[in-house]
VOMAR-180783 format. One record per residue: y, x, z of N, C-alpha, C in turn. Coordinates in steps of 0.001 Angstrom, whole numbers, padded with zeros to 6 digits, always signed. Example, Ala and Ser with C-alpha at 12.3 -4.5 7.8 and 13.67 -1.06 7.14 Angstrom:
REM residues 2
-005690+013190+007800-004500+012300+007800-003300+013200+007800 -002250+012850+007080-001060+013670+007140+000030+012900+007870 
REM end
This chain:
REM residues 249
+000102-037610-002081-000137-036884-003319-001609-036497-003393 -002420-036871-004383-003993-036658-004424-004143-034866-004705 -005328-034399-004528-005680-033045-004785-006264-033086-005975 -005688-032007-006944-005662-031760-008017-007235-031240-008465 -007793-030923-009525-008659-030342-009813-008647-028742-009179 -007794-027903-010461-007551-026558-009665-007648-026542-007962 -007261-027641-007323-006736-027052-005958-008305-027784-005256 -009135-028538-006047-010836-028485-005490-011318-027518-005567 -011096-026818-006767-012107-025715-006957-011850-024326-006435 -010383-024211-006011-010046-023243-005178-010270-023438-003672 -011115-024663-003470-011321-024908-001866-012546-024541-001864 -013106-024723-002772-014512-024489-003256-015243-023216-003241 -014151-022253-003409-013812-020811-004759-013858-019863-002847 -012602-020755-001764-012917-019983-000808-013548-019938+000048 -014051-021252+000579-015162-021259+001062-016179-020378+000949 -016949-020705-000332-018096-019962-000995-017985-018309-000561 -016564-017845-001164-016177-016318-000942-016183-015827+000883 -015090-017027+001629-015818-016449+002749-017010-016886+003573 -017961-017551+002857-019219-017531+003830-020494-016814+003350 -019643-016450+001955-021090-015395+001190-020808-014213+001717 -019229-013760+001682-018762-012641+001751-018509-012025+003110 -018358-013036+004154-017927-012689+005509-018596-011495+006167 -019752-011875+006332-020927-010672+006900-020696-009035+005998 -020099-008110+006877-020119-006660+006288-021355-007040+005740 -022468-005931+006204-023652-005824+005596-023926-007118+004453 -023544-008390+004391-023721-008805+002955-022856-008342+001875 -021764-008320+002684-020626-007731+001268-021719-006176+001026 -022183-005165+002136-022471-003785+001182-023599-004570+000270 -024601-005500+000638-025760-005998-000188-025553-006479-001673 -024382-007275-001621-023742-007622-002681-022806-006430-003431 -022439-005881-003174-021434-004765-004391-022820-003679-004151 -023947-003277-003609-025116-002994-003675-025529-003255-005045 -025785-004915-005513-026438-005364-006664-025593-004911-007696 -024450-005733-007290-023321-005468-008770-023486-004005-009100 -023234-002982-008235-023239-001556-008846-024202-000776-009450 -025141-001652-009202-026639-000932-009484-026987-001008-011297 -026308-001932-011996-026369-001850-013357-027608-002643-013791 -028774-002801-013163-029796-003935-013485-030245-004604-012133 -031428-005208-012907-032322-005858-011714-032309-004990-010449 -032178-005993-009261-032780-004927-007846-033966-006178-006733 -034525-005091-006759-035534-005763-005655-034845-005978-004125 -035482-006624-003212-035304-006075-001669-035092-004769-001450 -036749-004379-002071-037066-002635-001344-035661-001713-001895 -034905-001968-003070-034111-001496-003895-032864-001273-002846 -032405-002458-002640-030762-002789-001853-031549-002277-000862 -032572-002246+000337-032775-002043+001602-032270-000382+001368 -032773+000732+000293-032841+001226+000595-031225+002256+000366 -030785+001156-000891-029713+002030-000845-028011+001570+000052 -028298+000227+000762-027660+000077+002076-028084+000406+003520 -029310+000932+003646-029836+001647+004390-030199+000332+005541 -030921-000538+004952-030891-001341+006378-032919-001692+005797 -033268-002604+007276-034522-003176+006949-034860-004415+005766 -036196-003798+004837-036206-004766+004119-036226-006600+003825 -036991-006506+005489-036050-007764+005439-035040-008420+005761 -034524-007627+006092-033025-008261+006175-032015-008432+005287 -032482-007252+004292-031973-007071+003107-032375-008321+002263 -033696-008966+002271-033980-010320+001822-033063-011229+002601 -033091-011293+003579-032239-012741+004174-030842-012847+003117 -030089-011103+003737-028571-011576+002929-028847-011509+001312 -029782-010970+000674-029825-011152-000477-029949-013059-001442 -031078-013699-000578-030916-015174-000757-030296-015849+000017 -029082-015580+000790-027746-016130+000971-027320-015783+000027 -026751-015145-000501-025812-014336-001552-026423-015369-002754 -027965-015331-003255-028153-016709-004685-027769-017999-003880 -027801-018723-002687-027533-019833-002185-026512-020240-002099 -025517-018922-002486-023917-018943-002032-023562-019035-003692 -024465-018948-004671-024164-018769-006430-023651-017170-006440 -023814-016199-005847-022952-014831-006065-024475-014179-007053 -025754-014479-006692-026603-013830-007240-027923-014967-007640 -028212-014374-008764-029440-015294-009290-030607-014241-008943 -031842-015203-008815-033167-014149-008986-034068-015541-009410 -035001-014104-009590-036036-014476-010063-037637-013174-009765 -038875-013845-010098-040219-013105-009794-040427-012615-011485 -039867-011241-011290-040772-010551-012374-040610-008920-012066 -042181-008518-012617-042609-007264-012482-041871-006280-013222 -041624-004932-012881-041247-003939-013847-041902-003918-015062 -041188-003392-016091-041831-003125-017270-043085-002167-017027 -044324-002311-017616-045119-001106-017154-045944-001155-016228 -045527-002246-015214-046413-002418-013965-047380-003583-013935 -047304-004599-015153-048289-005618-014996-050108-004965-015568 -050776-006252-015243-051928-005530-015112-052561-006098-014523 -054238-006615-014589-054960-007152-013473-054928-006564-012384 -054798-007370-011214-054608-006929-009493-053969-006270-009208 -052709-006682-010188-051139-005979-010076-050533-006580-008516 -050865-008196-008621-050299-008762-007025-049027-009696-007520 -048596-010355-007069-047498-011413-006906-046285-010165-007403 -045560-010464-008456-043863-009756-008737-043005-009967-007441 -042389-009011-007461-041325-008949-006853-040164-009921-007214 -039828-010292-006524-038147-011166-006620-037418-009983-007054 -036758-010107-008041-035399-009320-008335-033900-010306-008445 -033569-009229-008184-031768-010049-008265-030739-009572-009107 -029794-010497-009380-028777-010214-010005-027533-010561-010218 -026489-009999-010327-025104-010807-009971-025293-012252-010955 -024945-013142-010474-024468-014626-011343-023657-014295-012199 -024157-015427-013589-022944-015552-014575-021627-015750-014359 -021734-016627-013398-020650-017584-012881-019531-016984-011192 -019753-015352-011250-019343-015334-009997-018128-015409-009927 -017379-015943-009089-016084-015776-008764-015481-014406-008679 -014716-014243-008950-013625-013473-009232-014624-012124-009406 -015041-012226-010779-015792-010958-010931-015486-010173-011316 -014142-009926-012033-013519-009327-012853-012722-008335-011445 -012799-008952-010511-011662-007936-009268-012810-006355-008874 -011730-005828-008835-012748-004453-007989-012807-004477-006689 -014267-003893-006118-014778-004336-004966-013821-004202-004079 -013025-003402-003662-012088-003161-002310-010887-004810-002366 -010037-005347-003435-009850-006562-003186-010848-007509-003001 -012133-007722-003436-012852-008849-003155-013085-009120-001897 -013583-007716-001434-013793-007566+000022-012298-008282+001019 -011278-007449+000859-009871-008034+001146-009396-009326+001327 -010449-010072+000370-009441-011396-000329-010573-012280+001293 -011495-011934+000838-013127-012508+002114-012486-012292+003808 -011943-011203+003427-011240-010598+005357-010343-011474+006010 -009290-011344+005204-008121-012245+005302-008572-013388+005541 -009069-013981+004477-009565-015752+004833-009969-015877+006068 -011182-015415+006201-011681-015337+007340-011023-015706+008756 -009885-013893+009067-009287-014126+009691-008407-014787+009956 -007966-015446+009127-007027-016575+009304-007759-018114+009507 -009512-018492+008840-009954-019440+009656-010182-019432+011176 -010120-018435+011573-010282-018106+013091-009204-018493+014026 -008485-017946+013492-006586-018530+014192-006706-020134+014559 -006724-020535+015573-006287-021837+015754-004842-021778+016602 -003920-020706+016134-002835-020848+017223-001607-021740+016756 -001771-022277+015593-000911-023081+014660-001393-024222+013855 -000737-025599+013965-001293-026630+013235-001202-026460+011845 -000569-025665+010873+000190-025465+009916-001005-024662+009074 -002387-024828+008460-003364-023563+008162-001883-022525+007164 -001305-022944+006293-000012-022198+005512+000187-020944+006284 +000833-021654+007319+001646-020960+008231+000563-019523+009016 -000812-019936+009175-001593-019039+009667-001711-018043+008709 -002080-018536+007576-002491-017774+006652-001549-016443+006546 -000129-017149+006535+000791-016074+005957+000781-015389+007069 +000635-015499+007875+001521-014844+009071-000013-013817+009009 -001521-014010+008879-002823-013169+008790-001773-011720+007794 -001225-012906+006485-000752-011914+005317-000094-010771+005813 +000932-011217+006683+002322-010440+006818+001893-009300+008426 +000720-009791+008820+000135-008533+009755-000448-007436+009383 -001499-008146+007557-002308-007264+007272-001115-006106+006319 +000088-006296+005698+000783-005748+005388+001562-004907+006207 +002034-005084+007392+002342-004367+008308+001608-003487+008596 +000503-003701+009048-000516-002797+009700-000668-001671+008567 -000922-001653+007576-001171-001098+006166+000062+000319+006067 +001635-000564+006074+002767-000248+006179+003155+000882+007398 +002607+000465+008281+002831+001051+009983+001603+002410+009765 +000795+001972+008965+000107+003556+008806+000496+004739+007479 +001196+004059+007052+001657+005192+005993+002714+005443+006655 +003326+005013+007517+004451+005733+007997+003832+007190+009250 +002551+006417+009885+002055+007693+010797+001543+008258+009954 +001150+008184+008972+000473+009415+008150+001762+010364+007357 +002936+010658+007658+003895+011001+007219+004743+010278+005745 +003917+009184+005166+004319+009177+003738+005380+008045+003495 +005984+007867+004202+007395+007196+004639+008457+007197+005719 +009125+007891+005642+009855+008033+007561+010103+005943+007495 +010171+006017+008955+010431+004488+009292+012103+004242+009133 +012711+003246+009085+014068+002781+008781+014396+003736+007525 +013937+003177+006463+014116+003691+005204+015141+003035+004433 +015259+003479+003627+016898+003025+003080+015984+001804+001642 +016632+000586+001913+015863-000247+000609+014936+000280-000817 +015611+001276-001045+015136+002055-002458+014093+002733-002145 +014072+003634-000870+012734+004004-000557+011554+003089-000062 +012104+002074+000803+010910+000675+001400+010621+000573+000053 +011526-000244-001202+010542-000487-002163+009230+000245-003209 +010119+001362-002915+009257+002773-003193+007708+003041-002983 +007711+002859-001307+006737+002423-000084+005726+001946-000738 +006477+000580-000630+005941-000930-000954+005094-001023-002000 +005885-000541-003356+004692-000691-004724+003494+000822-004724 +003880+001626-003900+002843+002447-003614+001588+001721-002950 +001919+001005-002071+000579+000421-001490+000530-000834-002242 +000796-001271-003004+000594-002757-003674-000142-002361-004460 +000114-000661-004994-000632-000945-006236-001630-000076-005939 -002084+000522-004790-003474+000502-004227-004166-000634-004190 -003370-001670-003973-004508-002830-003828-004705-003480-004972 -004581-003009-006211-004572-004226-007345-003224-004700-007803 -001846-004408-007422-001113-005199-007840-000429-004964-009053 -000567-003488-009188-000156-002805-010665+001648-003079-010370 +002373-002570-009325+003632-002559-009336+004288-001485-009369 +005807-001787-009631+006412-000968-010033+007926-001321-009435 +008988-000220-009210+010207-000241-009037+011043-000852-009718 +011964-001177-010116+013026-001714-011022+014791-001707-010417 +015034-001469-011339+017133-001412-011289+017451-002777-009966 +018486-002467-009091+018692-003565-008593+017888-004212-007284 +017414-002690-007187+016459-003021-005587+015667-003930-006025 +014717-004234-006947+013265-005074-007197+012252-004406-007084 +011323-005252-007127+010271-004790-007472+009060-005940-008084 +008432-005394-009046+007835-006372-010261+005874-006028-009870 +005247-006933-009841+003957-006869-009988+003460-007271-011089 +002319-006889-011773+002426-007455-013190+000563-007847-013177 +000256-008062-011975-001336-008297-011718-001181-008816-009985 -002758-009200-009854-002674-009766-008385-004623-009303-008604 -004496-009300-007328-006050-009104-006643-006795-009948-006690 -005718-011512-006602-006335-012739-005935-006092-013599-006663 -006461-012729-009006-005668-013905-009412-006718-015135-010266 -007655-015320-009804-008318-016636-010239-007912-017826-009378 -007527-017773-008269-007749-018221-007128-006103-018324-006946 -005539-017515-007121-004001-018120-007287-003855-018836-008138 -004016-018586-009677-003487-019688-011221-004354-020864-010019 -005292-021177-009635-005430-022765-009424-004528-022941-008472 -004313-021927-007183-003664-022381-005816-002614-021621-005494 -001503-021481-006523-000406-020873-006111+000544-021179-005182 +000341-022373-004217+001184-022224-002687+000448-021604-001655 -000937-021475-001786-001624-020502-000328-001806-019424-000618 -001964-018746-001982-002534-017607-002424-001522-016790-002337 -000563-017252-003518+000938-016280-003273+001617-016721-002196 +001503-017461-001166+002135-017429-000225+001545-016072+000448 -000059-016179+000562-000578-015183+001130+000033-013563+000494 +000396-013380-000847+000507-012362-001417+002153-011698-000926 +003069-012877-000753+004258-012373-000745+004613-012252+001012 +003495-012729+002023+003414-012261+003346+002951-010934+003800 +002159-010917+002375+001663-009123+002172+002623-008082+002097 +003386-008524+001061+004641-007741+000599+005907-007664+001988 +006152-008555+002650+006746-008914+004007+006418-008004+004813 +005044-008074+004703+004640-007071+006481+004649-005731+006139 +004714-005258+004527+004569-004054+004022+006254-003517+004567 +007235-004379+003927+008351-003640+003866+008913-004150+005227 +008583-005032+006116+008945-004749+007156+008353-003352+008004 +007582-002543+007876+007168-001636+008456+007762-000343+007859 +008773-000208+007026+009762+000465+006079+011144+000145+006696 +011455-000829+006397+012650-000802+006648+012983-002477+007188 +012923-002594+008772+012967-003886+009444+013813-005082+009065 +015046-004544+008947+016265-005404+008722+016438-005679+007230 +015083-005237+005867+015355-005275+004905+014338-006817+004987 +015044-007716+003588+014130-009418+003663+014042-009353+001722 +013089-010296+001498+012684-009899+000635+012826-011153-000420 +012871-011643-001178+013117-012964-001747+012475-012863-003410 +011495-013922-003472+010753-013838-004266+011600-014703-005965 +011434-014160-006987+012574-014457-008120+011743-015430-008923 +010574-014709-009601+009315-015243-010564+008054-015160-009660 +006962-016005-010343+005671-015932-009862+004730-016201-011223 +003895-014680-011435+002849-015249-012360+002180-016840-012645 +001451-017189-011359+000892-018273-010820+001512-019235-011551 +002816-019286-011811+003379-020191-012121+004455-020066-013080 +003718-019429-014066+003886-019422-015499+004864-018243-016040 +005406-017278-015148+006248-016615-015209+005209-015131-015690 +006123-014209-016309+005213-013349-017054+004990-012002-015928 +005756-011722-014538+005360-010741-013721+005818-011481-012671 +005307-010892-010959+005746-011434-009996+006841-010550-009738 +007955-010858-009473+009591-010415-009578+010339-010427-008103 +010161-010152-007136+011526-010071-005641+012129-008806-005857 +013116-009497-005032+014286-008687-004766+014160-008315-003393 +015548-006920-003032+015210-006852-001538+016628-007018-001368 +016982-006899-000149+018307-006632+000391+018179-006910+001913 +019183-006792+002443+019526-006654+004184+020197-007734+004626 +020877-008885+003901+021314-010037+003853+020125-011112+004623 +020304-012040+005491+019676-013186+006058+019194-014345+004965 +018103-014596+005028+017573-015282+004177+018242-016253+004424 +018680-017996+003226+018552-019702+003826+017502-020012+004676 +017330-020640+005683+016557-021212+006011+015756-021828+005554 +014062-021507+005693+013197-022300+004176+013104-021305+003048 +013624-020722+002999+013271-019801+001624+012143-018627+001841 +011268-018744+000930+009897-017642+001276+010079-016645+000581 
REM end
């Protein structure tokens, strides 16, 4: 079966995201620019990520090399003038950035994950890594709202789902409870990048949801109904305590 358009440009889409995005200090350099509302120099980002100015140049032209930021040499308004000196490079988020529309704490998220899951070589299956990155980073997430008091552990389904769209929709997912032990998402963090690649993305999303409500309530499994991604108007599972078919995600 050949690779589709969508599913180039989502190879494309993650790459780019995790090798622009990987490095902390580039991600603060980058949501640095974006937040700043105009042009920023070096001296600008150095000073308000607190690092040396040039270093703040290095990750700044990674970040245009990676397409996340354009620049260019021009002076402040006000400051030209004979034996003004060479302009400063300023920068600025790209027209074209990927998933620009997400708020910084998923972008960052979406860069982590990848990452950590290119690192994994403990499985031939990249799928299989990925989800399983998913269904740790949901756990882990899950396993701390329970030490922070805001879930007792072995929770009764109605409360796991309870749990569950509480932290989903910290992250972007905009969810909600529903009749019948569901629960409905009606947004995704990761959704440019899913509409092209909805078997790694929402695989990744519903391993999220996995490691969440396994850290709620163990013996509860989760079975996915609808998927935006794929044309459906909210993402839709169910829960229950019943054994999944074999094969079913």
């Amino acid at each position: 079966m050949g690779v589709t358009g969508g599913e180039e440009r989502a190879d494309r889409d993650i790459g780019r995201l995790a090798a622009a995005l990987g490095d902390p200090t580039r991600r603060r350099v980058f949501f640095a620019v974006r937040a700043a509302g105009r042009d920023q120099s070096k001296d600008d980002v150095a000073a308000a990520v607190g690092i040396d100015r040039r270093l703040a140049g290095f990750h700044l032209d990674k970040l245009v090399e990676h397409g996340f930021l354009e620049a260019e040499f021009r002076r402040d308004a006000g400051r030209a003038g004979p034996g003004a000196g060479r302009p400063p490079k300023r920068y600025r988020p790209a027209e074209a950035e990927v998933l620009v529309a997400l708020p910084e704490r998923h972008y960052e998220l979406l860069a982590s994950l990848l990452l950590r899951a290119s690192r994994d070589r403990s499985a031939t299956d990249p799928q299989e890594v990925l989800e399983r990155v998913g269904h740790d980073f949901g756990f882990e997430l899950g396993l701390a709202e329970v030490a922070a008091g805001g879930t007792a552990p072995d929770a009764t389904p109605a409360e796991a789902i309870e749990a569950v769209v509480r932290l989903l929709s910290r992250y972007g997912f905009a969810a909600r409870a529903e009749t019948g032990q569901r629960l409905r998402a009606c947004a995704c963090p990761f959704e440019e990048l899913a509409f092209d690649d909805p078997e790694r993305i929402c695989g990744l999303d519903r391993a999220i949801w996995r490691g969440m409500l396994a850290a709620f309530a163990p013996d509860a499994t989760l079975r996915v109904a609808t998927t935006r991604a794929r044309g459906d108007e909210a993402c839709v599972a169910s829960v229950g305590e019943e054994a999944l078919p074999t094969g079913v995600r």
